[in-house]
C-alpha positions in Angstrom: -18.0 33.2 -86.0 -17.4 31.2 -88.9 -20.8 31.4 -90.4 -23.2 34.2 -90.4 -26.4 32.9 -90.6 -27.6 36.0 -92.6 -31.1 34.8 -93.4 -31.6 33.9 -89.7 -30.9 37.6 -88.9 -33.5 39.1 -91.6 -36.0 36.8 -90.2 -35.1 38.7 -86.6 -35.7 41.6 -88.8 -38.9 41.0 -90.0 -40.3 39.4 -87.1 -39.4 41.9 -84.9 -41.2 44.4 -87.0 -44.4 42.2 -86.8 -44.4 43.1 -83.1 -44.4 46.3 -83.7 -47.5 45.8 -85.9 -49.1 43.9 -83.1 -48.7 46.8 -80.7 -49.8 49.2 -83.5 -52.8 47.1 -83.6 -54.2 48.9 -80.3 -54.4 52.3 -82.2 -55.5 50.9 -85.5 -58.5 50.1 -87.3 -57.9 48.8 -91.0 -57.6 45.5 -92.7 -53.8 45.5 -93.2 -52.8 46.0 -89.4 -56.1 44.3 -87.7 -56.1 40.9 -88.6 -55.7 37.5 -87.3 -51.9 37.1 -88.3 -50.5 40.1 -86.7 -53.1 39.8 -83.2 -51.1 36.9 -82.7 -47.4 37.6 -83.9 -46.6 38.4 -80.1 -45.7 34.6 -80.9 -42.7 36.0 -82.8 -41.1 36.8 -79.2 -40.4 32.8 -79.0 -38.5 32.9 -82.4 -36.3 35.4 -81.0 -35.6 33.2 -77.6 -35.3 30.3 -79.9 -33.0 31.9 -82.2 -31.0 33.1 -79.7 -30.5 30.1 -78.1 -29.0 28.5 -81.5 -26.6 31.6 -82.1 -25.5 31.9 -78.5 -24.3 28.6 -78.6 -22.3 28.8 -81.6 -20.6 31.3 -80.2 -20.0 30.7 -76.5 -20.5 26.9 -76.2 -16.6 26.4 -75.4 -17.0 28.4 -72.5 -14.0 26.8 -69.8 -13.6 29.4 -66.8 -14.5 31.5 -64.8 -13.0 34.5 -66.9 -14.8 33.4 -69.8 -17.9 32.9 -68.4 -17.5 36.9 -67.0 -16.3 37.9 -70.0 -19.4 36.1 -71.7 -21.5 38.0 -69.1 -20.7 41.2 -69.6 -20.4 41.3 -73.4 -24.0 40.2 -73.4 -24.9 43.0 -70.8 -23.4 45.8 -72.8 -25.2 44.4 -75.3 -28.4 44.7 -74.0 -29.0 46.5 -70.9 -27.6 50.3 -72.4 -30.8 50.3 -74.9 -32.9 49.2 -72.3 -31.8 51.7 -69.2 -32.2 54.5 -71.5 -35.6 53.6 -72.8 -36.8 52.8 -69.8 -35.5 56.3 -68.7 -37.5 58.0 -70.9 -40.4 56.4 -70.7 -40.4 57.7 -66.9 -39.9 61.3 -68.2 -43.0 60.6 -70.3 -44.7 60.2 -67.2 -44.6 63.8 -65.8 -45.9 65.7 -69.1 -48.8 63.7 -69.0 -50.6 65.8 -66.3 -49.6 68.9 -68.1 -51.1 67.8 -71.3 -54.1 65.8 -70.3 -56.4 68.9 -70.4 -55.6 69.9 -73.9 -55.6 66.3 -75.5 -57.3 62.7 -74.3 -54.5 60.5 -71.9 -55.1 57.0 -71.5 -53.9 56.4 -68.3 -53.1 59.6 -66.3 -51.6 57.5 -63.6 -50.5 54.1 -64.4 -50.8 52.2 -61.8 -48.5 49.2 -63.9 -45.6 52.2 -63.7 -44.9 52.2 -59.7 -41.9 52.2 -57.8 -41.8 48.5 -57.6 -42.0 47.9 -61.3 -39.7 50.5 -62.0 -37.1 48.7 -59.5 -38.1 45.4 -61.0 -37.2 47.0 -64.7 -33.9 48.0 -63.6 -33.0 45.3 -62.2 -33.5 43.2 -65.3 -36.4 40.6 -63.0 -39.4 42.8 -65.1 -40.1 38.4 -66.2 -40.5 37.2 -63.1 -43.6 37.2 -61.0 -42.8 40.0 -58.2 -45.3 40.8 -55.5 -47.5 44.1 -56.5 -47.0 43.6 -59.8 -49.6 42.6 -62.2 -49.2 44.3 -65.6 -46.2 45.0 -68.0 -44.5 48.2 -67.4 -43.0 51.0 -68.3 -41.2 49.9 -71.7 -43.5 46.8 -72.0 -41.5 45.2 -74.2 -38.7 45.1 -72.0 -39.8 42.1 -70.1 -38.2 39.6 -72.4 -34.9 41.3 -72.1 -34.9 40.3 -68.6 -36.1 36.7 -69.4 -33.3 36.9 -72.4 -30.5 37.8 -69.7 -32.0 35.2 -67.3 -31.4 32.7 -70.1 -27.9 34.1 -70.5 -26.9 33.3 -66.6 -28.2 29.3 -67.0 -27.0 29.2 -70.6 -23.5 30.2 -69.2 -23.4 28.0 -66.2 -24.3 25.2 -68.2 -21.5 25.7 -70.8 -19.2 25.8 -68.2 -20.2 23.2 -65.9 -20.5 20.7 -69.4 -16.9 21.6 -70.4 -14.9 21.8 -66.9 -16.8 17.9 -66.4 -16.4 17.0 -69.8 -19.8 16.2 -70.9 -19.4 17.7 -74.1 -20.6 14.3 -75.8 -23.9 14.6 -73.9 -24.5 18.0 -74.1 -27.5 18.2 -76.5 -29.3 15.5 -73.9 -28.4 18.0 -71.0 -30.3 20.9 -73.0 -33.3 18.5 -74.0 -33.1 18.4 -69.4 -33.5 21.8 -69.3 -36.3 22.1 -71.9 -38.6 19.2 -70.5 -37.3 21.1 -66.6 -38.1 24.0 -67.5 -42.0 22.9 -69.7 -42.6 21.4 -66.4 -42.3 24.2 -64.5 -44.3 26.3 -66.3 -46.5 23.5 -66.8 -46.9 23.1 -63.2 -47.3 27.2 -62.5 -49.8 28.0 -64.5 -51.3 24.4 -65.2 -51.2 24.3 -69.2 -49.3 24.9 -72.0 -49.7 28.5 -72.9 -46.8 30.5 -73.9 -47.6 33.8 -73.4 -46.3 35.1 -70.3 -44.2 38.2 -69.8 -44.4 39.6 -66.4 -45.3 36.7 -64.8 -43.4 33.8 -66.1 -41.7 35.3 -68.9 -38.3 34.2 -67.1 -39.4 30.2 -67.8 -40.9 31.2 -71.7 -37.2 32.5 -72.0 -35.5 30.0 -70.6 -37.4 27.3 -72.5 -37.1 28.9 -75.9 -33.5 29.7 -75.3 -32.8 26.0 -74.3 -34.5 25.0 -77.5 -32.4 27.1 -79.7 -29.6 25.5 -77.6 -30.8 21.8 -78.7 -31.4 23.4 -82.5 -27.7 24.7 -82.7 -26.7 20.9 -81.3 -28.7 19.3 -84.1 -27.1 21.8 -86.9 -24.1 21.2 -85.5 -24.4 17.3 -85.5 -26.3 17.0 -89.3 -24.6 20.1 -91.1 -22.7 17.6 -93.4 -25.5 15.5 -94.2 -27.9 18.3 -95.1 -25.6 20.1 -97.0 -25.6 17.0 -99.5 -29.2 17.9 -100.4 -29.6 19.9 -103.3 -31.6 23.4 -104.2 -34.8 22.1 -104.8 -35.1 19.8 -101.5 -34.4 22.8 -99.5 -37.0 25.2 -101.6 -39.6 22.7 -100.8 -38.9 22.6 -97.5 -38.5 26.9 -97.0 -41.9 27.3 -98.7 -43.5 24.9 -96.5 -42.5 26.4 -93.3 -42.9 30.2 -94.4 -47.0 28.4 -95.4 -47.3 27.0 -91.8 -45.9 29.6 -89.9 -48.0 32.0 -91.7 -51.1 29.3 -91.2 -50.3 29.1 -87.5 -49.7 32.3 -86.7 -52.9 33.0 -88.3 -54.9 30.9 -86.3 -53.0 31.8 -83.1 -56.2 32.2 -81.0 -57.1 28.4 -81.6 -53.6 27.2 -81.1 -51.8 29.4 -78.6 -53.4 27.5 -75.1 -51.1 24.3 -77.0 -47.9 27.0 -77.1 -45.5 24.2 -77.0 -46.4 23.8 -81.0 -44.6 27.1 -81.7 -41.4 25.7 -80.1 -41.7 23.2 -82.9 -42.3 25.4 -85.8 -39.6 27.6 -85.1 -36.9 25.1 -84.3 -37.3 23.4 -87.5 -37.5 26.8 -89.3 -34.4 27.7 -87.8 -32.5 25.0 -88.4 -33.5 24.4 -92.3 -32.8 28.5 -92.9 -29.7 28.3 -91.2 -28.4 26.5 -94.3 -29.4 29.3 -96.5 -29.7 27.4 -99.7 -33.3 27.6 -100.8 -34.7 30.2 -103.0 -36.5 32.1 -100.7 -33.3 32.6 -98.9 -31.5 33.7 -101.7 -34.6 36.0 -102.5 -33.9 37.3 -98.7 -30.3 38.1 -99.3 -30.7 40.1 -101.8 -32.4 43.0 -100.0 -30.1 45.4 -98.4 -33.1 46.9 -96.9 -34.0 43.9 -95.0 -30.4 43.5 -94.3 -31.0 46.5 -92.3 -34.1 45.7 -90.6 -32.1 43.0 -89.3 -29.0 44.5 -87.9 -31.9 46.9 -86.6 -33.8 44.6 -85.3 -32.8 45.2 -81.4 -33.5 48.6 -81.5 -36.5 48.5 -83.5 -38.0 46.1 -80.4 -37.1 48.5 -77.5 -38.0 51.8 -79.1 -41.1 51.0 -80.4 -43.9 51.1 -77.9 -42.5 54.7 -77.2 -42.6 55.7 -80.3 -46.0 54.2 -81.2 -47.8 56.0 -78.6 -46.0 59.5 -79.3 -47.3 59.2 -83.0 -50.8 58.2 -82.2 -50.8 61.1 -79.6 -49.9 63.9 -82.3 -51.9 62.2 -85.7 -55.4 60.8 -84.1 -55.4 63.0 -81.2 -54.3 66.0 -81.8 -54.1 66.2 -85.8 -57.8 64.1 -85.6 -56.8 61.2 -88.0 -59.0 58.4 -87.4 -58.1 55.2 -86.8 -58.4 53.8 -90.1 -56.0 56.1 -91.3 -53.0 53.8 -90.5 -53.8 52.1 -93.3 -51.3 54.8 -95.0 -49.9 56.3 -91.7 -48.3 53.0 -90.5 -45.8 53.8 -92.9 -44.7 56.5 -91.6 -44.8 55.3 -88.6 -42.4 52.2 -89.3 -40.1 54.6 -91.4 -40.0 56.9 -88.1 -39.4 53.6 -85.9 -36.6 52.6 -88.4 -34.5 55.8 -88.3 -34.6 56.1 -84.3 -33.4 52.4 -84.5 -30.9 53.0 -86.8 -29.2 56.0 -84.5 -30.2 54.0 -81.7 -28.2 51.1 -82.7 -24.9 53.2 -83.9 -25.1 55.5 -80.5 -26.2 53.4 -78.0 -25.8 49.5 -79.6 -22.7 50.0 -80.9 -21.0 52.2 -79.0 -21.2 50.0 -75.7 -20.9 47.1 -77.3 -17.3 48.4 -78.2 -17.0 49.1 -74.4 -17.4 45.3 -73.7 -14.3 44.6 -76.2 -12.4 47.1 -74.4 -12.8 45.9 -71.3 -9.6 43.3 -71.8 -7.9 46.5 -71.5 -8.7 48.0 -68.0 -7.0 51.4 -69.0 -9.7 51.8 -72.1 -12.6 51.2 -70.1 -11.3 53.6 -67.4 -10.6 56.0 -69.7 -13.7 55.8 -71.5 
């Protein structure tokens, strides 16, 4: 990759911490974490697909065979599905200590009736987006669903790629992407008979899909105007990175009013993509300068799959068994971020990390066997 697109990472960063302040919303009761903005940042999920889209295609838009399209394949599913196996994993050792424990402190949910066989086949088969029979909840890791709908994306992005360069329709591929989107809105349209966004288990596969193929059109549009934009100075692109960090924040705010119309979000985060992928404003210069946030973002995968696990663990030991109350997280989500942020960070150097090296290795069959 030629360009990094640091910014774009910290905002995966901070946005996927936001989700875990949404699902520590469940457990809390205080001002900071129970308010408007964060009930609704489960809209964040679409900046990821979105974002995605526009940094998939950078990469792997010259896909020409079969061999790279394979290749592209299974580097993304070393990428992803390690993290994911093993945190599902756990989460169904979780479910046997529960009966031991449940008549010395409170349990939810003794028996989940969302965690059943055909969920848990559904999880590792990556199709925990799609709308299976007998299934009518998240499971297990709930916030595994838009993995699945993120690899689902990966297996149309890829034929796509391929079928536009083997035909040579290069010249027309940001009108074959625009297809896809207005396919797949009316789809989903047609399913579920509005505009909502918020599907997971269901018809999280088409969210994916659409957000993805939006990022793909938002990568096409960089691409196309990087030369033009780049003449504009400092200032024009302050103006513009204050303006979308105030609406995002507005709209995210007022979420409950604004999510049945979903399609708005796809908006937002397109064009906030595509002006903070130039990085010249002063807010992302502001951004850059954090190594912390760095961080966050190069954590950012792992602080999204080992969070729910690690939210409900903590709220077991301080509120039930230590008797905090609720309100306490207005101190205690600290430390439960800071805990979050050190499992991801050994997370993402054990499990992220060391498969994704497995991917490069597969050019050479004897390393992988080895391995």
């Amino acid at each position: 990759m030629k360009e990094r697109f640091e910014v774009l990472d910290i905002f995966r960063g901070i946005f996927s911490s936001l989700v875990v302040f949404f699902h520590l919303s469940t457990f809390s009761d205080t001002p900071i974490i129970n308010n408007s903005f964060v009930y609704n940042s489960d809209l964040f999920v679409d900046f990821f697909f979105v974002l995605s889209g526009f940094v998939i295609t950078y990469s792997y838009q010259l896909i020409k065979s079969d061999k790279e399209l394979g290749v592209f394949y299974q580097k993304r599913f070393f990428r992803l599905y390690p993290l994911h196996i093993m945190m599902f994993l756990l989460f169904v050792v979780m479910e046997f200590p529960k009966h031991l424990v449940s008549g010395y402190v409170h349990v939810n949910k003794i028996v989940n009736e969302s965690n059943n066989l055909a969920s848990a086949i559904s999880n590792v088969f990556l199709l925990n987006s799609v709308k299976l029979p007998g299934i009518n909840d998240v499971s297990w890791n709930i916030a595994s669903w838009s993995i699945s709908a993120e690899m689902i994306a990966y297996l149309v992005f890829g034929l796509i790629a391929l079928c536009i360069n083997r035909i040579g329709l290069v010249k027309v591929r940001t009108t074959i992407y625009l297809l896809v989107v207005l396919l797949t809105g009316f789809f989903l349209h047609w399913l579920t008979g509005g505009y909502k966004l918020v599907y997971s288990f269901d018809f999280g596969f088409l969210r994916g899909i659409l957000g993805f193929s939006i990022g793909c059109v938002c990568f096409c549009t960089f691409d196309s105007l990087k030369d033009y934009f780049r003449s504009f100075n400092k200032v024009i692109f302050t103006i513009w990175e204050i303006i979308l960090i105030i609406t995002t924040i507005t709209l995210v705010w007022l979420g409950s009013a604004f999510k049945d119309y979903g399609y708005i979000y796809e908006v937002l985060f397109f064009i906030t993509i595509l002006i903070f992928s130039f990085e010249k404003g002063l807010i992302s210069d502001w951004l850059k300068t954090s190594t912390f946030l760095h961080r966050v973002g190069k954590y950012s995968y792992s602080i999204y799959m080992t969070h729910t696990l690690i939210l409900s663990l903590f709220n077991v030991l301080f509120v039930r068994i230590l008797k905090f109350p609720p309100s306490a997280y207005a101190y205690l989500f600290i430390l439960n971020y800071a805990l979050i942020y050190w499992a991801s960070a050994w997370t993402f150097k054990n499990i992220e990390m060391r498969f994704n090296q497995i991917s490069f290795a597969q050019k050479d069959k004897k390393a992988w066997w080895l391995w």
